[in-house]
TILUM-171058 format. One line per 4 residues: number of its first residue (from 1); for each residue x, y, z of N, C-alpha, C, O, CB. Coordinates in steps of 0.2 Angstrom, whole numbers, plus 5000, padded with zeros to 4 digits. Glycine has a CB too. Example, Ala and Ser with C-alpha at 12.3 -4.5 7.8 and 13.67 -1.06 7.14 Angstrom:
1 = 5066/4972/5039/5062/4978/5039/5066/4984/5039/5071/4983/5042/5057/4978/5045; 5064/4989/5035/5068/4995/5036/5064/5000/5039/5067/5006/5040/5070/4997/5029
***
This chain:
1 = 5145/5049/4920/5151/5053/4923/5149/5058/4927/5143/5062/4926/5155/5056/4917; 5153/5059/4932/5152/5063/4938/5155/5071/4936/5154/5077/4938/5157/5060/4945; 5159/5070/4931/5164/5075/4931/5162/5081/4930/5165/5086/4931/5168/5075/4929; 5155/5080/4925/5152/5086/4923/5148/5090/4928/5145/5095/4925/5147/5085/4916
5 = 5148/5091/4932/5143/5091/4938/5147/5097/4943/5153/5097/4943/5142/5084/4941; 5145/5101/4946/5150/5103/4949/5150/5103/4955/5146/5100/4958/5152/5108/4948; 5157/5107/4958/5161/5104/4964/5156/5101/4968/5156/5095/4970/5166/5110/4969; 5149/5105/4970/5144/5104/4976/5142/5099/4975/5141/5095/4980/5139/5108/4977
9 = 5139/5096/4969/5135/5090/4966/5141/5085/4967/5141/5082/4972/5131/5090/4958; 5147/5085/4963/5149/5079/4967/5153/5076/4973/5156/5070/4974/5151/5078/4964; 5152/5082/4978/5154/5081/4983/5146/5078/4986/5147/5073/4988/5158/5087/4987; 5140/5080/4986/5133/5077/4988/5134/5069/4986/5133/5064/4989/5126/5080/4984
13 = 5137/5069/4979/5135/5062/4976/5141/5056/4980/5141/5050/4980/5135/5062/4966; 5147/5061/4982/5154/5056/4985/5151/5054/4992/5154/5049/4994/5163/5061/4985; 5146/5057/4996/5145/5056/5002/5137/5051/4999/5139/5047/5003/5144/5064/5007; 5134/5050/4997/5130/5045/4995/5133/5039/4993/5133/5035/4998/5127/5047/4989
17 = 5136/5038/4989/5141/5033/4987/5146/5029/4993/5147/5023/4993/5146/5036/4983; 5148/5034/4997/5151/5033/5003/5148/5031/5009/5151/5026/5013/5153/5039/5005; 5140/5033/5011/5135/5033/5015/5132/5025/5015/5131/5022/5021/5130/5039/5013; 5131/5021/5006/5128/5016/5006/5136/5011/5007/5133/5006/5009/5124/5016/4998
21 = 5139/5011/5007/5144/5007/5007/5141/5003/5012/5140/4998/5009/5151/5010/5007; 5139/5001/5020/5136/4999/5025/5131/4992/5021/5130/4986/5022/5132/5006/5028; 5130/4997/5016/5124/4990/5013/5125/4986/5007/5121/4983/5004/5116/4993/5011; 5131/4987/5006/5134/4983/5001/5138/4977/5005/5139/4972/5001/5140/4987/4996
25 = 5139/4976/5012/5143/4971/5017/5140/4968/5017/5134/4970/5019/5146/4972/5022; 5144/4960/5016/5139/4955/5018/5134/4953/5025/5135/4955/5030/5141/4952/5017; 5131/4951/5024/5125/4950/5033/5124/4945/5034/5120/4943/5029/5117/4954/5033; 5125/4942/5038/5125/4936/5041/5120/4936/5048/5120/4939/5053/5133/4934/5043
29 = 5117/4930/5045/5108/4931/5046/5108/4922/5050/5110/4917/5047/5102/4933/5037; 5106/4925/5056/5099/4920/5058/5093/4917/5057/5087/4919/5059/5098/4921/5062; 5094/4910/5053/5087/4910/5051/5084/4904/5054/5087/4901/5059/5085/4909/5042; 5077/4901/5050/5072/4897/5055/5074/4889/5053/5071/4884/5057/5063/4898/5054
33 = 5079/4888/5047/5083/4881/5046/5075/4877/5045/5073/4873/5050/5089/4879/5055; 5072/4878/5039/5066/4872/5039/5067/4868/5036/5072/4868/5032/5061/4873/5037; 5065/4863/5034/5065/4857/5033/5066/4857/5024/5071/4855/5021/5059/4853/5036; 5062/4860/5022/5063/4862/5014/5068/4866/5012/5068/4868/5006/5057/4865/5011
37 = 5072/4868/5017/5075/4874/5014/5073/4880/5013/5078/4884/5014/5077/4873/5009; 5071/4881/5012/5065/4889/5012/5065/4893/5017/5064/4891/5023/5058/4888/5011; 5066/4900/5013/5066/4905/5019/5056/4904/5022/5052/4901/5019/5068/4915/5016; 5056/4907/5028/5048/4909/5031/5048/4915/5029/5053/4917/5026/5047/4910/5039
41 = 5042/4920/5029/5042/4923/5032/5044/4929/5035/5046/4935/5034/5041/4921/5032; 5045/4925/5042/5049/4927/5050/5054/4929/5047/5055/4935/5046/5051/4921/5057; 5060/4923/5043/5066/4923/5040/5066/4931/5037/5070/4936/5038/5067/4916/5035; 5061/4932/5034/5062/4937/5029/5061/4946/5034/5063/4951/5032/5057/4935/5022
45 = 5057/4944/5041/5056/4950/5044/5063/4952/5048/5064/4956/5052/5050/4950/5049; 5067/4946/5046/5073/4948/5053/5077/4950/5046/5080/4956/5047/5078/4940/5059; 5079/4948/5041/5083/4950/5037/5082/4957/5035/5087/4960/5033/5084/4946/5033; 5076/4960/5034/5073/4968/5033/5074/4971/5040/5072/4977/5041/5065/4969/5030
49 = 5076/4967/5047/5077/4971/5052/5086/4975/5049/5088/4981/5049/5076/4966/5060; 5090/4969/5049/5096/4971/5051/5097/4975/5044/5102/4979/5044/5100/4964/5053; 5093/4974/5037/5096/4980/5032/5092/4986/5035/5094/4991/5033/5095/4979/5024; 5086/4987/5039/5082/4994/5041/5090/4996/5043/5092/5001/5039/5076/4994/5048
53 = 5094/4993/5049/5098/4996/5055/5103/4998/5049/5106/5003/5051/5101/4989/5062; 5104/4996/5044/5111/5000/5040/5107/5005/5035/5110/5010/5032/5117/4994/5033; 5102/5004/5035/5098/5011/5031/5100/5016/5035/5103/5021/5032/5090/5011/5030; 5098/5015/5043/5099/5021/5047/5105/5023/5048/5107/5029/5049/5095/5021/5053
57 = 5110/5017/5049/5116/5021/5050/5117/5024/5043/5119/5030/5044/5121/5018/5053; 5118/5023/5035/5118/5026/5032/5116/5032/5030/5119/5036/5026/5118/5023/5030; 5107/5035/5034/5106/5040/5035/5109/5046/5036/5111/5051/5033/5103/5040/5038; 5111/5043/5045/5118/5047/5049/5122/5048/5044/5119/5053/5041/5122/5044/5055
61 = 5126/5047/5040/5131/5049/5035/5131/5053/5034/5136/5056/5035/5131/5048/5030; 5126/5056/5031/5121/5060/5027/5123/5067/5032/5123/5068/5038/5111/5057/5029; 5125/5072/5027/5127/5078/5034/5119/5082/5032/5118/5086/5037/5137/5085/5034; 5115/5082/5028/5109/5084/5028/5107/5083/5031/5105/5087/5036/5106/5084/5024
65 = 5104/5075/5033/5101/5074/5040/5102/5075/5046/5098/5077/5050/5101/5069/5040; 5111/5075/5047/5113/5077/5053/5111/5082/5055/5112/5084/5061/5117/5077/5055; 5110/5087/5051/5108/5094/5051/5101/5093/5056/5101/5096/5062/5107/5099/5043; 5097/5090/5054/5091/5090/5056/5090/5089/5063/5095/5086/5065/5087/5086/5053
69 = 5085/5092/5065/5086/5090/5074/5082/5085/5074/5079/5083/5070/5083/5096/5080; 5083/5082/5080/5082/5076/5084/5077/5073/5083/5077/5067/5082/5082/5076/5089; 5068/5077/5083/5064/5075/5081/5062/5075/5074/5056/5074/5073/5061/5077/5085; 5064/5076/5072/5064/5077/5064/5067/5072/5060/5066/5070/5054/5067/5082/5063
73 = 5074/5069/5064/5078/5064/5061/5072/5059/5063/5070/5057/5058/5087/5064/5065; 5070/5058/5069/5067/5052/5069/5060/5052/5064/5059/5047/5061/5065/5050/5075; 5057/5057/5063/5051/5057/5059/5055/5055/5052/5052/5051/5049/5047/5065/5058; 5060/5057/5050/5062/5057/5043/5063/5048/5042/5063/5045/5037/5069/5062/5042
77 = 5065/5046/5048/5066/5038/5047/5058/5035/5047/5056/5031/5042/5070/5034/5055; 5057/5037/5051/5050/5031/5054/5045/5033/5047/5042/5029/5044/5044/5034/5065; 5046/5038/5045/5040/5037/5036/5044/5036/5032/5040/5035/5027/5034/5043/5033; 5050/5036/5030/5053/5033/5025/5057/5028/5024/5062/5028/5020/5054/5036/5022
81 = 5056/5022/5029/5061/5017/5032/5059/5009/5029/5062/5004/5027/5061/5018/5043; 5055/5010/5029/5052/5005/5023/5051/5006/5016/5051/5001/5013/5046/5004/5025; 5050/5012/5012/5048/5016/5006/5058/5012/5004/5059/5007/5000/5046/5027/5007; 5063/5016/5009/5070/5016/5006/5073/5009/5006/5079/5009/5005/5075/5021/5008
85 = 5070/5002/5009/5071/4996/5009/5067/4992/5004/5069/4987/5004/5070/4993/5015; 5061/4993/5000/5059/4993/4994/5066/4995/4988/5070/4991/4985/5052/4999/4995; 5066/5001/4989/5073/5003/4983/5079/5000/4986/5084/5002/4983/5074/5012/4981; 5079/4997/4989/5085/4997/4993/5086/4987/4986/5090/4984/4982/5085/4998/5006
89 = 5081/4985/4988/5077/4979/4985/5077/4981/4977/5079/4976/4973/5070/4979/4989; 5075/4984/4975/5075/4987/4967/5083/4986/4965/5084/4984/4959/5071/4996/4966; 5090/4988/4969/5095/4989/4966/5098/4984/4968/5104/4984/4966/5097/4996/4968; 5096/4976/4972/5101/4971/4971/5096/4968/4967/5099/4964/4962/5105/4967/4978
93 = 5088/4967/4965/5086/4964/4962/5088/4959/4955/5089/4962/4950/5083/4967/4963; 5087/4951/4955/5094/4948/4950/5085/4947/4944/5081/4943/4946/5100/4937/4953; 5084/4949/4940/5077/4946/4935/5078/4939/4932/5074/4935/4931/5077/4950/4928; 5084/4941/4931/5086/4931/4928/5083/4927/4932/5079/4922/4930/5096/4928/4928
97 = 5084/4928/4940/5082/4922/4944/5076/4924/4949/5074/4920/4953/5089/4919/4948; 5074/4930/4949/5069/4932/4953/5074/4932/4961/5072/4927/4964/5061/4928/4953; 5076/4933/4961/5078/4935/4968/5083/4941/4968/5085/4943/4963/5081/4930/4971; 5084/4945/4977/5085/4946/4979/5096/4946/4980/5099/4942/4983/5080/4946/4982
101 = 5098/4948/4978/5106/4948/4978/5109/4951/4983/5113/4956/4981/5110/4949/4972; 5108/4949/4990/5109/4956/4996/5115/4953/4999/5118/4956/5004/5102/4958/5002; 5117/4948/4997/5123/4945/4998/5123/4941/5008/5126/4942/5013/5129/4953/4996; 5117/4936/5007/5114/4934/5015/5118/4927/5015/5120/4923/5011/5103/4932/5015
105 = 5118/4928/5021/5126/4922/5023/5124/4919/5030/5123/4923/5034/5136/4927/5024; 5123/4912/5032/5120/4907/5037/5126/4904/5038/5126/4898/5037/5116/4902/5034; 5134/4907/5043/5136/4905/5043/5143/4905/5036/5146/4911/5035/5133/4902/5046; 5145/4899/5032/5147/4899/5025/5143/4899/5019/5145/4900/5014/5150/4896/5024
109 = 5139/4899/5022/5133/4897/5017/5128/4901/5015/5123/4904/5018/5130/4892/5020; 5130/4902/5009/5122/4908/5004/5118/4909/5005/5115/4903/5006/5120/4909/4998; 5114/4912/5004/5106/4912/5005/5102/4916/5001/5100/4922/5002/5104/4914/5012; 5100/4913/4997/5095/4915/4990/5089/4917/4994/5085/4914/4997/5094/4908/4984
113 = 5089/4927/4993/5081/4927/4994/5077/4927/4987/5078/4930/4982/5080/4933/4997; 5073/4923/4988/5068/4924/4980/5061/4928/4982/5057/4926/4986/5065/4915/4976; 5061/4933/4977/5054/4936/4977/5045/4931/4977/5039/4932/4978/5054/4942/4968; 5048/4926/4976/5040/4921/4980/5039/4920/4986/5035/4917/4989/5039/4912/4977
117 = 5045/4924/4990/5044/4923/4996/5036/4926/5000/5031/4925/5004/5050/4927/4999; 5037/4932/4994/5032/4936/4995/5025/4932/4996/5020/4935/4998/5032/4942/4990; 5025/4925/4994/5019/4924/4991/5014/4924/4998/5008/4925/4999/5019/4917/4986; 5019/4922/5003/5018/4920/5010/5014/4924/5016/5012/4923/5022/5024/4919/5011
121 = 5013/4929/5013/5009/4935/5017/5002/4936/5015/4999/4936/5009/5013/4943/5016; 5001/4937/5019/4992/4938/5020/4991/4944/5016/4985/4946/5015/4989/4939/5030; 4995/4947/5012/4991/4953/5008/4993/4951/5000/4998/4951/4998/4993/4962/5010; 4987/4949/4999/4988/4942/4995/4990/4946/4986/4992/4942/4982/4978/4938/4996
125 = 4990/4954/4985/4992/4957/4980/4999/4960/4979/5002/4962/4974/4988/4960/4979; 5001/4960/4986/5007/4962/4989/5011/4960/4983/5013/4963/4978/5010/4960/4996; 5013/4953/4983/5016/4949/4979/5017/4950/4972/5023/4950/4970/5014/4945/4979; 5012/4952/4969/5009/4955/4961/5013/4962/4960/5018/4963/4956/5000/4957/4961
129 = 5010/4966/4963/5012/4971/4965/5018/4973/4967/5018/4978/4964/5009/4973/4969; 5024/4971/4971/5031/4971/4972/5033/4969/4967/5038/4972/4966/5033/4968/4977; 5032/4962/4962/5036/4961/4957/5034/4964/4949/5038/4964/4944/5037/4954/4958; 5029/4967/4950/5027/4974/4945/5032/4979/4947/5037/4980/4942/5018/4979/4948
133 = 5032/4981/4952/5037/4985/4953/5045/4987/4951/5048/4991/4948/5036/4984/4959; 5046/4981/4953/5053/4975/4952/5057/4977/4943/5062/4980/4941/5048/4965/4951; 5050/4973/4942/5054/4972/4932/5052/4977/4930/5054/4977/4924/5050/4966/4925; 5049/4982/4932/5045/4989/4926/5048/4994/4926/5047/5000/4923/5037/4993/4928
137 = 5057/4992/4932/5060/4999/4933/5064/4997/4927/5065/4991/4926/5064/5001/4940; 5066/5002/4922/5070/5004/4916/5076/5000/4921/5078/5002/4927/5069/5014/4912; 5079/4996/4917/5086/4994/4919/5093/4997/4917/5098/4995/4920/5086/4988/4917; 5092/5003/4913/5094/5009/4912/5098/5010/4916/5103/5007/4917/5090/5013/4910
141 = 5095/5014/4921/5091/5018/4929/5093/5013/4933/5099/5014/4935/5082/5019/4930; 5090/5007/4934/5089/5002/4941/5098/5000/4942/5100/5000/4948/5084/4993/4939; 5102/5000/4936/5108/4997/4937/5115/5005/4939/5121/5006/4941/5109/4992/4929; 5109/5009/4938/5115/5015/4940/5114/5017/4947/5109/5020/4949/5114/5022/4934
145 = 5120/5015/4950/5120/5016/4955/5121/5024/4959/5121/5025/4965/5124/5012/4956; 5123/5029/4955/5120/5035/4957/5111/5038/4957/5108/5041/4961/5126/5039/4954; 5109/5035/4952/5104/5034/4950/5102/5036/4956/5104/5041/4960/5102/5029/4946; 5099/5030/4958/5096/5024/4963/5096/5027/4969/5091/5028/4973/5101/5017/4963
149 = 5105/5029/4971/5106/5031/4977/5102/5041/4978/5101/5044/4983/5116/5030/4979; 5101/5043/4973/5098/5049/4973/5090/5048/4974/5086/5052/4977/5100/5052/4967; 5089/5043/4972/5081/5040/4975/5082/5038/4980/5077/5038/4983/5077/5035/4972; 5085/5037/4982/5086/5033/4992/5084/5042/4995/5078/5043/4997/5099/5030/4996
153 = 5089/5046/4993/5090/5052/4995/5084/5056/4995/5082/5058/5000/5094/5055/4992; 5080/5057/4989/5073/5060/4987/5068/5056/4993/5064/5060/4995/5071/5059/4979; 5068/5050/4995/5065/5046/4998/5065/5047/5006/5060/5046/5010/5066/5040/4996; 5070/5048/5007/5074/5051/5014/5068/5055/5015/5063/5053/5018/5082/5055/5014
157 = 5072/5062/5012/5068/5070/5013/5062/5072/5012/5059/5078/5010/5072/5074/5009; 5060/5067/5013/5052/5069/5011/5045/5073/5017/5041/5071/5021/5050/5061/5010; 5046/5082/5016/5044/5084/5020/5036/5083/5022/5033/5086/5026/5046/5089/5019; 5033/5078/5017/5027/5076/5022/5024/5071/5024/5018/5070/5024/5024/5077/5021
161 = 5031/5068/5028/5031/5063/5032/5025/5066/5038/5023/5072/5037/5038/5061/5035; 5024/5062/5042/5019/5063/5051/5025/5065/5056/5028/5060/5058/5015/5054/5054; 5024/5072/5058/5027/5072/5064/5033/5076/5063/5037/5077/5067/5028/5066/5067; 5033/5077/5055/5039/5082/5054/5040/5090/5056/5036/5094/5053/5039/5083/5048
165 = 5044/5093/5061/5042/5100/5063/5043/5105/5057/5039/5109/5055/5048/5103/5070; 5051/5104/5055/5055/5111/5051/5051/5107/5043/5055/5106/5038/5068/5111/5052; 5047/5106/5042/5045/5103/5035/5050/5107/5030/5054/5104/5026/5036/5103/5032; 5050/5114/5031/5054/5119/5025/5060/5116/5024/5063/5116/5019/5055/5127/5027
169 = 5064/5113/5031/5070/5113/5028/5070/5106/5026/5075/5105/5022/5075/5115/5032; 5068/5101/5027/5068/5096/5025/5066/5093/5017/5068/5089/5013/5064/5096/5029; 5061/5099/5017/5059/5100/5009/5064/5104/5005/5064/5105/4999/5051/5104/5009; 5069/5108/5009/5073/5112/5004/5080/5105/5003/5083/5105/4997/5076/5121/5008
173 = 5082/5101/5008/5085/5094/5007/5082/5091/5001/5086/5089/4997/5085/5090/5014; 5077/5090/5000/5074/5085/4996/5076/5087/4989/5078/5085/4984/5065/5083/4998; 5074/5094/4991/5075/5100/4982/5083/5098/4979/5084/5097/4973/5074/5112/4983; 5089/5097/4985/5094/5097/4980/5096/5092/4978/5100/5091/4974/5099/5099/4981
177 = 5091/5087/4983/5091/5079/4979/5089/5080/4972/5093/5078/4967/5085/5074/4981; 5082/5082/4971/5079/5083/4965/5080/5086/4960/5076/5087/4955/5074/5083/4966; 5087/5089/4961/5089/5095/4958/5097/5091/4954/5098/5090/4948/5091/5101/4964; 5100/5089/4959/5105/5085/4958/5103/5078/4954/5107/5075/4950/5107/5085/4963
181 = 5099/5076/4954/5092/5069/4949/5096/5073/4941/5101/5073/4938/5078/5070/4950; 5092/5076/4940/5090/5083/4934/5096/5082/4932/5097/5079/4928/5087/5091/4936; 5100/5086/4936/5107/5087/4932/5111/5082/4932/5114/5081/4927/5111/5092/4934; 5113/5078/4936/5116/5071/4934/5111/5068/4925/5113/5068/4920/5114/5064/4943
185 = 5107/5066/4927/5104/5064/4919/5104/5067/4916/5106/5064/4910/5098/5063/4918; 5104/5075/4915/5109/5077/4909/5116/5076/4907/5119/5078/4902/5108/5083/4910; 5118/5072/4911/5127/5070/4909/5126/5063/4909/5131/5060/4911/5134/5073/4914; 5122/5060/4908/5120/5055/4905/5119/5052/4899/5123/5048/4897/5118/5055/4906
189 = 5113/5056/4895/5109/5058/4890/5105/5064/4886/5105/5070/4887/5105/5054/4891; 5103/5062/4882/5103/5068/4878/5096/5071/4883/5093/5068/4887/5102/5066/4867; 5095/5079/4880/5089/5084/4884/5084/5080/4885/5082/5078/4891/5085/5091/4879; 5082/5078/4878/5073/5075/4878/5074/5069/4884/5072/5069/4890/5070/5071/4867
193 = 5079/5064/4881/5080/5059/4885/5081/5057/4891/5080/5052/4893/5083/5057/4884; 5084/5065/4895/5087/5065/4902/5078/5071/4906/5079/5074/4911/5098/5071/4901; 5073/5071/4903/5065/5073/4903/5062/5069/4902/5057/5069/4906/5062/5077/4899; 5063/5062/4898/5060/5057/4898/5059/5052/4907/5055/5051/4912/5064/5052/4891
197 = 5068/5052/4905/5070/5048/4914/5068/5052/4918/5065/5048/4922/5079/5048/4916; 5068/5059/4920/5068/5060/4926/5059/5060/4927/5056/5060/4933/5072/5069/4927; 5055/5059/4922/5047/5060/4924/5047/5053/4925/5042/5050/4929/5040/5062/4918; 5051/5048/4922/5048/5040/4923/5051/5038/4931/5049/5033/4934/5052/5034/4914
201 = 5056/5042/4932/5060/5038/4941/5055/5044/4944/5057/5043/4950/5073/5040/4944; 5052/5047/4944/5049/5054/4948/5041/5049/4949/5038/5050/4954/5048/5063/4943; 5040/5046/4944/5033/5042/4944/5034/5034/4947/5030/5030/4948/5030/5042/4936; 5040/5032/4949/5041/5027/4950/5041/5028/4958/5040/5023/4963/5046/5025/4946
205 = 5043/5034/4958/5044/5037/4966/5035/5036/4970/5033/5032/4974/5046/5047/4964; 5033/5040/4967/5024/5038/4966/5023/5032/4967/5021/5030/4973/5021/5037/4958; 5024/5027/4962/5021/5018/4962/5026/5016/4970/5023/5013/4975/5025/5012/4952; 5031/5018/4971/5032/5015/4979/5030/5018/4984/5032/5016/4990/5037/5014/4981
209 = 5027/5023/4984/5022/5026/4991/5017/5022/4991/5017/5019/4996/5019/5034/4991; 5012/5020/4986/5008/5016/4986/5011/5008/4989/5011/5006/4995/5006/5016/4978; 5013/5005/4983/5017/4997/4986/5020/4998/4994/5021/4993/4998/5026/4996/4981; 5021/5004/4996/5023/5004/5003/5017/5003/5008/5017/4999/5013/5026/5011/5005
213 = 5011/5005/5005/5004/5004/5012/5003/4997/5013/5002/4994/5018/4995/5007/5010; 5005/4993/5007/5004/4987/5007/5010/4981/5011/5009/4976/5014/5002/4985/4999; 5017/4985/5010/5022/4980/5015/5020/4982/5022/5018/4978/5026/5032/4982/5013; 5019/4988/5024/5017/4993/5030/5012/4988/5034/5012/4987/5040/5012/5001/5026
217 = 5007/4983/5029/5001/4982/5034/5004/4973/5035/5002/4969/5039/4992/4984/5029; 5008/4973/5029/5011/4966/5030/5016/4965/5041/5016/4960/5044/5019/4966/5021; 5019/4969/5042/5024/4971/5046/5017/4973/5051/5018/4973/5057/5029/4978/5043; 5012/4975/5050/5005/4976/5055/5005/4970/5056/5007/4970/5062/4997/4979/5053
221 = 5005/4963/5054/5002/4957/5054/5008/4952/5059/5006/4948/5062/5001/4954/5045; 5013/4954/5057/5018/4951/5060/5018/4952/5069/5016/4957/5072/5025/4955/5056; 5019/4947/5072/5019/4946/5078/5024/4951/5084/5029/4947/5086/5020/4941/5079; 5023/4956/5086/5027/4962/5089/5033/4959/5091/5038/4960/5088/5022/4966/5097
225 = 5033/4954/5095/5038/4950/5099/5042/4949/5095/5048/4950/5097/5035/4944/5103; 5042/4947/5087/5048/4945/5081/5051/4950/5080/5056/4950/5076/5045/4942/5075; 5049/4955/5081/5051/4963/5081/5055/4964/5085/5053/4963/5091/5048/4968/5082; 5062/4968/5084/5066/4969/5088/5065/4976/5089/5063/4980/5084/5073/4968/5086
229 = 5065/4979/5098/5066/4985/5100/5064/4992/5097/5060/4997/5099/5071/4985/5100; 5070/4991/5088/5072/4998/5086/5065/4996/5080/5061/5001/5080/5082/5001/5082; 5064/4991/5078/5057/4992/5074/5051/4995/5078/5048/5001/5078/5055/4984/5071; 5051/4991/5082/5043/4990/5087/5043/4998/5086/5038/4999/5082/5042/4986/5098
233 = 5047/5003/5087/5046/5010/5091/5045/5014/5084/5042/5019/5084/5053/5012/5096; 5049/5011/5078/5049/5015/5071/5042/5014/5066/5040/5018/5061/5055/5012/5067; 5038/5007/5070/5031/5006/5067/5026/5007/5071/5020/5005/5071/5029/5000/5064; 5030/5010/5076/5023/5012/5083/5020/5003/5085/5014/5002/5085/5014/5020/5078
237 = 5023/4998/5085/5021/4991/5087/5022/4992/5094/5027/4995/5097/5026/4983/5084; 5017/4988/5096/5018/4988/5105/5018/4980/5105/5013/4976/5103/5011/4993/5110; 5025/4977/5110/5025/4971/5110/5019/4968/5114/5015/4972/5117/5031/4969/5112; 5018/4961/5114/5015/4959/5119/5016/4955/5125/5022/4953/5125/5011/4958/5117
241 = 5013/4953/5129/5015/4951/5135/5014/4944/5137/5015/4941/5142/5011/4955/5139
***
């Protein structure tokens, strides 16, 4: 319940809730149509292009962000733009079937992503490692969608990204994230329990900065040209000729 919270926290958490709505719509995706049915790859770098592109507009939302000036807005994307498509991934994630439930559509037709996609990338632990990730989040947490979206947010604001100017204010954004975490879980559960949660999502916070160097270098491997525009420029890829 929201209600215990006051006016400021749930006006932060109604613009979160509001902000994600972009990534709950379905996405209708161009893929490589192979013979087995099965996504590629490739399949899977176009479909993390077009949810990057609603991450960011969901940023903009964000009047914290908007606050931020220009070079800063982009530092705040370009290092945590992959970290918040990871969680973004944690919150449609189905266990029953190992896949992805991002709601991917081939015209009428559905499109099951399954986490063995991963198997397919040259970093050969990625795979291990992402679906560690996956099942170890307390499903508690994973299914609460304010939860979740307050980690998007903590993940956003992170003042030590590369290239960040105003880090203070950036870092003072991230605090009412992490502030607002705290007290939302207190109107959750009981003291001890709402101390338990907030060290175990604060360390999970942790385990995906790590898991990030490894999708990071997956997206190094990929061929510039399969990269649209707004990526090439957000992973510093320079196409080729």
């Amino acid at each position: 319940m929201t209600s215990s919270l006051s006016a400021d926290d749930r006006a932060l958490m109604h613009e979160l809730v509001s902000a994600n709505l972009i990534l709950k719509a379905p996405m209708d995706v161009s893929l490589s149509n192979r013979s087995d049915g099965a996504l590629s790859l490739l399949d899977v770098v176009r479909i993390s292009q077009l949810a990057m592109r609603r991450i960011i507009n969901m940023a903009k939302d964000l009047h914290l962000f908007s606050s931020q000036q220009k070079c800063d807005q982009i530092a705040i994307l370009k290092g945590s733009l992959s970290e918040l498509l990871i969680l973004r991934g944690v919150m449609v994630f189905d266990p029953t079937q190992d896949t992805w439930r991002h709601q991917l559509f081939q015209g009428t037709k559905e499109i099951q992503l399954t986490v063995d996609v991963l198997k397919q990338t040259a970093e050969h632990q990625h795979y291990a490692e992402h679906k560690k990730f996956l099942t170890s989040f307390d499903e508690k947490w994973r299914r609460n969608e304010n939860v979740m979206l307050i980690l998007n947010a903590i993940t956003l604001f992170c003042p030590s990204r590369p290239n960040i100017v105003d880090k203070v204010k950036v870092g003072q954004c991230q605090q009412r994230y992490y502030s607002l975490l705290k007290r939302y879980l207190d109107t959750q559960c009981s003291e001890t329990e709402s101390q338990q949660a907030y060290s175990f999502l604060l360390q999970k916070l942790e385990d995906l900065r790590m898991l990030n160097q490894s999708l990071l270098r997956i997206y190094s491997q990929v061929n510039p040209n399969d990269l649209d525009p707004l990526l090439q420029e957000l992973f510093d890829i320079n196409p080729t000729r």
